[in-house]
Structure formats: structure tokens, C-alpha cells
C-alpha positions as CSV (number, residue, x, y, z in Angstrom):
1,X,52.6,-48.5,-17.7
2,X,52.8,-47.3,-14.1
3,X,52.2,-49.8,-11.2
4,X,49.3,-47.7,-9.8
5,X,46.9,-46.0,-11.4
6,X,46.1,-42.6,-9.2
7,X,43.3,-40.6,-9.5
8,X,44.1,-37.2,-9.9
9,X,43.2,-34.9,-6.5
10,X,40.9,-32.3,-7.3
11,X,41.6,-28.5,-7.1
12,X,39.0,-27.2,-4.4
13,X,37.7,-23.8,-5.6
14,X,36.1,-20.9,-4.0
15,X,32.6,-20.5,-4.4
16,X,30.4,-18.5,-2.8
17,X,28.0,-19.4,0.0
18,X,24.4,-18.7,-1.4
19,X,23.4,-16.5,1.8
20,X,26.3,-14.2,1.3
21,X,28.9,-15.4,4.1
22,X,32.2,-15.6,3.9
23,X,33.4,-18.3,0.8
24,X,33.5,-21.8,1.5
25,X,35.6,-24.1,-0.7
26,X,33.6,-26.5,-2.8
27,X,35.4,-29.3,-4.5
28,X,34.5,-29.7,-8.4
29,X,31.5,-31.9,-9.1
30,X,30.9,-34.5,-11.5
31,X,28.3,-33.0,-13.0
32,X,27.7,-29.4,-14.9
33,X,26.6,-26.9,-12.5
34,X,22.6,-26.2,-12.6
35,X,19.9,-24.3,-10.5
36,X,19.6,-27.6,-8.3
37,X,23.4,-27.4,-6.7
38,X,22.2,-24.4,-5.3
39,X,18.4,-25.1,-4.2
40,X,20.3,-28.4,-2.8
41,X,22.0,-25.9,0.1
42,X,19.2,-23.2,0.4
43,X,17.2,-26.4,1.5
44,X,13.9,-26.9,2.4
45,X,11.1,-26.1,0.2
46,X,13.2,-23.5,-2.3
47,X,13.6,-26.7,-4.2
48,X,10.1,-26.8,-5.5
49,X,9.5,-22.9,-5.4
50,X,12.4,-22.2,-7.9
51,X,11.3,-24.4,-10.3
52,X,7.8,-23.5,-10.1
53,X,8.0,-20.3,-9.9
54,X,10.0,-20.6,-12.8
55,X,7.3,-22.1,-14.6
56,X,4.6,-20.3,-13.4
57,X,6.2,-16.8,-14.8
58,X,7.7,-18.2,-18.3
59,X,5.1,-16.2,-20.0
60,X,4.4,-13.0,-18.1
61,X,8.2,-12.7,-16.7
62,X,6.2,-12.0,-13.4
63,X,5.8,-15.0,-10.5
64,X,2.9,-13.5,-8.3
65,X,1.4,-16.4,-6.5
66,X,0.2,-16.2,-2.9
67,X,2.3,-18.0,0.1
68,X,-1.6,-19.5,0.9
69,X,-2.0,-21.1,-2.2
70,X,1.4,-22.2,-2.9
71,X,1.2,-23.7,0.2
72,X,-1.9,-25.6,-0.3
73,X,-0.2,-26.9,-3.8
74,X,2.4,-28.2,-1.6
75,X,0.5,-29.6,1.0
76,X,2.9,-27.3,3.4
77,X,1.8,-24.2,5.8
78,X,1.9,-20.9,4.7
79,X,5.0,-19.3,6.6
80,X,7.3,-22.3,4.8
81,X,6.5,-20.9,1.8
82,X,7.0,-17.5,2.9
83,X,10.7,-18.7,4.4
84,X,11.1,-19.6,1.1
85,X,10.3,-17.3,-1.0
86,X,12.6,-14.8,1.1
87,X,15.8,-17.3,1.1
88,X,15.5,-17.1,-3.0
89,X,14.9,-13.0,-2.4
90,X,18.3,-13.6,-0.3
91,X,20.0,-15.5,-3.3
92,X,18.9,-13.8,-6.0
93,X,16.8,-16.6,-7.3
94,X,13.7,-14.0,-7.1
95,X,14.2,-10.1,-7.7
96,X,10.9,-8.3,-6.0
97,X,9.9,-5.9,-8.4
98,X,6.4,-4.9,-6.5
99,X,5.9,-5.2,-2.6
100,X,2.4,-6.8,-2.0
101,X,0.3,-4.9,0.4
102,X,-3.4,-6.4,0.0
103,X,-2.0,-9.1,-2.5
104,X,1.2,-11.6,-2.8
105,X,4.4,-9.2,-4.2
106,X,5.4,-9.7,-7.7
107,X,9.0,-11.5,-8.4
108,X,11.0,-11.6,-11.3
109,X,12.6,-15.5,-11.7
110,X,16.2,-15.8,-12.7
111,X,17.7,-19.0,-14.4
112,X,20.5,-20.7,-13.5
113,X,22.0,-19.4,-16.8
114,X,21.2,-15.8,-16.0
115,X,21.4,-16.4,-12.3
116,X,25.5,-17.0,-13.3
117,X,25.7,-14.2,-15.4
118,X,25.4,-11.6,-12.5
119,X,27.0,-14.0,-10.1
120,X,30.4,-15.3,-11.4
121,X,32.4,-17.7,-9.6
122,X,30.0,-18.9,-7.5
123,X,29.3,-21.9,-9.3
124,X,31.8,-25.1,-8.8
125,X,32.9,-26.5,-11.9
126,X,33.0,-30.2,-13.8
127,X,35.5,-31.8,-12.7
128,X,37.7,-32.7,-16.3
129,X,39.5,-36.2,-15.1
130,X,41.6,-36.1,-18.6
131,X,39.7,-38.3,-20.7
132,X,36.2,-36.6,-21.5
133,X,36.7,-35.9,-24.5
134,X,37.8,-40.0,-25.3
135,X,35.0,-42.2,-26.2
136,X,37.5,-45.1,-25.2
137,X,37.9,-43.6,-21.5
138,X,34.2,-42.9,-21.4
139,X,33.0,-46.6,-22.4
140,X,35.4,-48.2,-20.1
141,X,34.6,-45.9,-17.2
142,X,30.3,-46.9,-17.8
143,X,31.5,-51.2,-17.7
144,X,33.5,-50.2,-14.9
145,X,29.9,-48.9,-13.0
146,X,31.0,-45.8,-12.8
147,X,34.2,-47.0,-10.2
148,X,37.5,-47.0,-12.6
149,X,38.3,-44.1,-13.9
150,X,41.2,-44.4,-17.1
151,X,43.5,-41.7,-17.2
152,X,44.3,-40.3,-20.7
153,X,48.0,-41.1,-20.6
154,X,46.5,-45.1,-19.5
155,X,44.0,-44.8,-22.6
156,X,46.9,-44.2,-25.1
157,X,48.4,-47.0,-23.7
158,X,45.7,-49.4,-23.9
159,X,45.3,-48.0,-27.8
160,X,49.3,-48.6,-28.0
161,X,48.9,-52.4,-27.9
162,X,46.8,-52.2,-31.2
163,X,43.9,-53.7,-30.3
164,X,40.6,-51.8,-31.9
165,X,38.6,-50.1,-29.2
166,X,35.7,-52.3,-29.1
167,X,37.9,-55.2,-28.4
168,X,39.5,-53.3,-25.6
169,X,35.6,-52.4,-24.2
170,X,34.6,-55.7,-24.8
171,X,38.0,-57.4,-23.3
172,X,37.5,-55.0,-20.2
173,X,33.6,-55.9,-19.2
174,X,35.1,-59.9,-19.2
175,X,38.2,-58.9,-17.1
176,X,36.4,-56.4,-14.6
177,X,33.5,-59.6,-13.8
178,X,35.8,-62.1,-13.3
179,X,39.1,-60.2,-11.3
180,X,38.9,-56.3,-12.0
181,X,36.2,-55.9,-9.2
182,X,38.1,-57.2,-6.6
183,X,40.8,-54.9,-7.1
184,X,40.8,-51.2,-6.0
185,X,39.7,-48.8,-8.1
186,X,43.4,-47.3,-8.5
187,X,44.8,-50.6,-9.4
188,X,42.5,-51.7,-12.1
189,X,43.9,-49.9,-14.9
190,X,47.3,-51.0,-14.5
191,X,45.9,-54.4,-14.4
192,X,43.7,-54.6,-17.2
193,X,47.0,-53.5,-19.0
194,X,48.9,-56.5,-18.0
195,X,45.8,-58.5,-18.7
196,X,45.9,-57.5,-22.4
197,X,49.8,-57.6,-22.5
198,X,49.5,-61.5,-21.5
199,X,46.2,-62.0,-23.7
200,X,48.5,-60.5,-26.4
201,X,51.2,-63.1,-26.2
202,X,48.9,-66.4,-25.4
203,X,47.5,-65.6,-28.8
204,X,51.0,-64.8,-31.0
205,X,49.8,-61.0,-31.7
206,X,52.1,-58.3,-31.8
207,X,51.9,-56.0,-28.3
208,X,54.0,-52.8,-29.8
């Protein structure tokens, strides 16, 4: 088992600025894209409106509340809510499909889901770190707080000492308390190995 275990460098993709500008790289996230990643950098109060305007129009298809009123449900003035309402306008968030004249205009409210239908590649994506799809990885990444993250060729390793999984888990939450946290991050992995190399031999079992 390598000396070091290195976390991968993520790719940085291009994704689109949400007023339009030029494209600003965005490294891949941890998380699945959603409608939030984007009301996160339109700012201000767009992270309420979308939501509730979302909400507000789930039956009709139509979000046609007034900037006053909004405004008094958010305890905020009127022309915050009307900044608002244009920046989703901006991103696409809203379509106007009537122009209020006497009355508030009438907006059709996109999903993040249809929002990235007519906007591909503009959405960063999950980050895959090799081991995703291995409960093993996964488990020893949550005892770890989140901190150590086991690459896939360093899981198949751990597995090739022939020690069930829940042992390993189990092994790893004893060894991370007591020396693990002290390390960095990068080196944990390698260590743990050793760990259950030496554990292996104090006890007369087999390490393959």
C-alpha cells in the first residue's frame, strides 16, 4: 500500500455564471446539484422567492403575487422583492408570461430539473472520489467525520487482508480515536493499513 494516501485533485469545469457573463470555472461539489447552488449566487432574497414562488404556483402553473405583499411575508420592503423577482426573470428561474399593468405580472416557475433541461452545462457536478458506489469506503469515510477519504484501490486493500467489513469499520472508529486523528487526512489510510497489518500478526491470523 502506498506511503501516502492522496486525494485525487478535482477537474474544475465550466459552468455558467447565472447573470449570463462570461463562464467562470466551478470546481465539482460534494453534493448533487439543486435549485439552491444557484439561488446561493443570485443572493439576497431570490433564496426565499424561488422556493415560494414555486410553491405558491404548483397548482395553477402561474406565480402572480404582488412585490407589496411578498414583501410584507418577508418582513422586507417592496423594491427587494422586486430586485428579486427580476434577477430570477434574468436566470430563468421565472418566465413572464403577462406584464402587470394595474396588478403584479404573472410568472411561470421552473425547477431545478426543468430549469437544467434548457440550460445544460451550467450545473457543476458531484464530485465521484472512486469509492461511492462501496459501502466499505462510505462507512469509513462517516467514522472518519467526514475528514478521511478511502480511495477505491486502498478499500481493496483493506478487504485484501481478509478481515469482514464490519471488523474493518469497527477496527477503524478504535484506531481513528486513539492515533488516526492526529494524523493528516492523507496519511490515515496508509496507516490504518499498517495498523491492521500489525493487528493481523499480534493475533496469528493470516494477512494475504
Amino acid at each position: 500500500m502506498s506511503t501516502n494516501a492522496i486525494t485525487p485533485e478535482p477537474m474544475v469545469l465550466p459552468v455558467q455564471q447565472m447573470d449570463g457573463a462570461e463562464h467562470e470555472q466551478f470546481e465539482p461539489q460534494p453534493y448533487l446539484c439543486g435549485s439552491e447552488w444557484h439561488l446561493a449566487r443570485l443572493g439576497g432574497i431570490c433564496t426565499l422567492l424561488h422556493p415560494f414562488a414555486l410553491r405558491i404556483s404548483h397548482d395553477s402553473g402561474v406565480f402572480s403575487c404582488s412585490a407589496v405583499s411578498v414583501g410584507r411575508y418577508f418582513n422586507c420592503d417592496e423594491s427587494t422583492v422586486r430586485r428579486g423577482f427580476e434577477k430570477l426573470e434574468k436566470a430563468e428561474f421565472f418566465e413572464k408570461v403577462m406584464q402587470g399593468t394595474f396588478g403584479p405580472s404573472h410568472y411561470r416557475v421552473f425547477s431545478h430539473d426543468k430549469w437544467a433541461e434548457k440550460h445544460p452545462n451550467q450545473c457543476p457536478v458531484k464530485f465521484d472520489y472512486g469509492w461511492d458506489g462501496d459501502p466499505l469506503g462510505r462507512k469509513l469515510w462517516a467514522k472518519s467525520g467526514t475528514r478521511v477519504k478511502f480511495l477505491e484501490f486502498q478499500v481493496r486493500e483493506l478487504r485484501s487482508l481478509g478481515i469482514p467489513d464490519d471488523q474493518i469499520v469497527d477496527e477503524f472508529e478504535a484506531y481513528y480515536q486513539t492515533e488516526g486523528q492526529r494524523k493528516k487526512p492523507r496519511n490515515v489510510a496508509c496507516g490504518f493499513y499498517l495498523h491492521l497489518k500489525r493487528l493481523l500478526k499480534v493475533t496469528g491470523q493470516t494477512v494475504q
